[in-house]
C-alpha atoms as one frame of an Amber mdcrd trajectory, in Angstrom:
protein
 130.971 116.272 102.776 131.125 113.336 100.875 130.152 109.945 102.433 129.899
 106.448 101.346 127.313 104.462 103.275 127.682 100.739 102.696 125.211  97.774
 103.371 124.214  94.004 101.900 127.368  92.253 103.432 126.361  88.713 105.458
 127.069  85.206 105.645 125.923  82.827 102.641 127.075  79.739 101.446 129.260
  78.787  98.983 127.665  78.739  95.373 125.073  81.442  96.792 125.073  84.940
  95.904 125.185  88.672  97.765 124.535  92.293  96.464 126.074  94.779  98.454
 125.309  98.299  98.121 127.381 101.699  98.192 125.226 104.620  98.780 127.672
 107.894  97.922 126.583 111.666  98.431 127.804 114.801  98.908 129.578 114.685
  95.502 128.406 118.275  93.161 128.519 116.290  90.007 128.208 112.970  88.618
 132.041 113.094  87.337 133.417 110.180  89.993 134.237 107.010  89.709 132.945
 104.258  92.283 135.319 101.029  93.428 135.036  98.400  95.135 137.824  96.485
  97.092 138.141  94.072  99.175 140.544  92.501 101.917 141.198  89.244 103.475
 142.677  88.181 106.173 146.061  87.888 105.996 146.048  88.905 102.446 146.568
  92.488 100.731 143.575  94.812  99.905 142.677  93.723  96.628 140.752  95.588
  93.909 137.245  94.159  92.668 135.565  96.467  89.926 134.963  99.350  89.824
 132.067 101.961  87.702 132.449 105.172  86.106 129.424 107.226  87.514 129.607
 109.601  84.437 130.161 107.446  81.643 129.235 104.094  82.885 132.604 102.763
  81.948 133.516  99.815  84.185 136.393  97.858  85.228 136.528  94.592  86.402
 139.508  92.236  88.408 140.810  89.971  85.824 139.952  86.797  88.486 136.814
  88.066  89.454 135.237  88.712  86.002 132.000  87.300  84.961 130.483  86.152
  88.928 130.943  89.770  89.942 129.391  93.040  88.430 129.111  96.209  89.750
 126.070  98.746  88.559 124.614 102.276  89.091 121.244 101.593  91.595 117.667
 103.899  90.374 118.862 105.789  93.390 120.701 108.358  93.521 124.085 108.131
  94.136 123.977 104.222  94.794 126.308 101.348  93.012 125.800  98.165  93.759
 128.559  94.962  93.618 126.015  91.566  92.650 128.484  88.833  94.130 127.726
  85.511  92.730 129.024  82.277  92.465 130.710  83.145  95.823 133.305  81.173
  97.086 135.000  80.247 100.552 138.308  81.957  99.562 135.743  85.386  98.655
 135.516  85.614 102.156 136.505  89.117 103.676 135.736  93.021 104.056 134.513
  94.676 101.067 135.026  97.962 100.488 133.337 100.632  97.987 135.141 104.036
  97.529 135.120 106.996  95.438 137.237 109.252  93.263 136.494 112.456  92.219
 137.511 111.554  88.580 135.907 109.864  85.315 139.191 107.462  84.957 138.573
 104.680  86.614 141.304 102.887  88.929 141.595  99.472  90.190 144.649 100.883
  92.481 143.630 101.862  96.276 145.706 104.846  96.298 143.723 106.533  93.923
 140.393 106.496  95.844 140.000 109.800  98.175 136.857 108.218 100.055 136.219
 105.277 101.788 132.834 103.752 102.723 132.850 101.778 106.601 133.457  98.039
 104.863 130.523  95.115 105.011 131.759  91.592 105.832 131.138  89.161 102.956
 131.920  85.142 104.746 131.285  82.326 102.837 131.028  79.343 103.831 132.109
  75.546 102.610
């Protein structure tokens, strides 16, 4: 069964910075794709970045490019999203999820697993 186990998420201050980490498994080979998501409130689930596990081919929002990266962990299985820079408005539930695919998608539909969401709040 695959799982996505997801940890890092907290409260910092604005300017600071966060790492959250996606721990997948139960996956038979290393051709998926990792992304990362978040949502606000009030606001539509937006996509972040997201990391070909296979090829190391990644794809980044167009707003959120260069103060967030997202990278395969020594691990096993783990991808992390380094948040920095963080702002007030970065504030919400981050999501990491998989596909079972080397294309990588910055579109939620395409992601067949879901890891349980960390809160990321920043404050002013």
């Amino acid at each position: 069964e695959v799982q996505l186990v997801q940890s890092g998420g907290g409260l910092v201050q604005a300017g600071g910075s966060l790492k959250l980490s996606c721990a997948a498994s139960g996956f038979t080979s290393n051709e998926y794709v990792i992304g990362w998501f978040r949502q606000a409130p009030g606001k539509e689930r937006e996509a972040v970045a997201a990391i070909s596990v296979s090829d190391g081919k990644r794809y980044f929002a167009d707003s959120l490019k260069g103060r967030f990266t997202t990278f395969s962990g020594n691990a096993q299985g783990t991808v992390f999203l380094q948040c920095n820079s963080l702002k007030h408005e970065d504030t919400g539930i981050y999501y990491c999820a998989a596909r079972e695919s080397s294309y990588l998608s910055g579109v939620a539909r395409d992601y067949s697993y879901w890891g349980q969401g960390t809160q990321v709040t920043v404050t002013s």
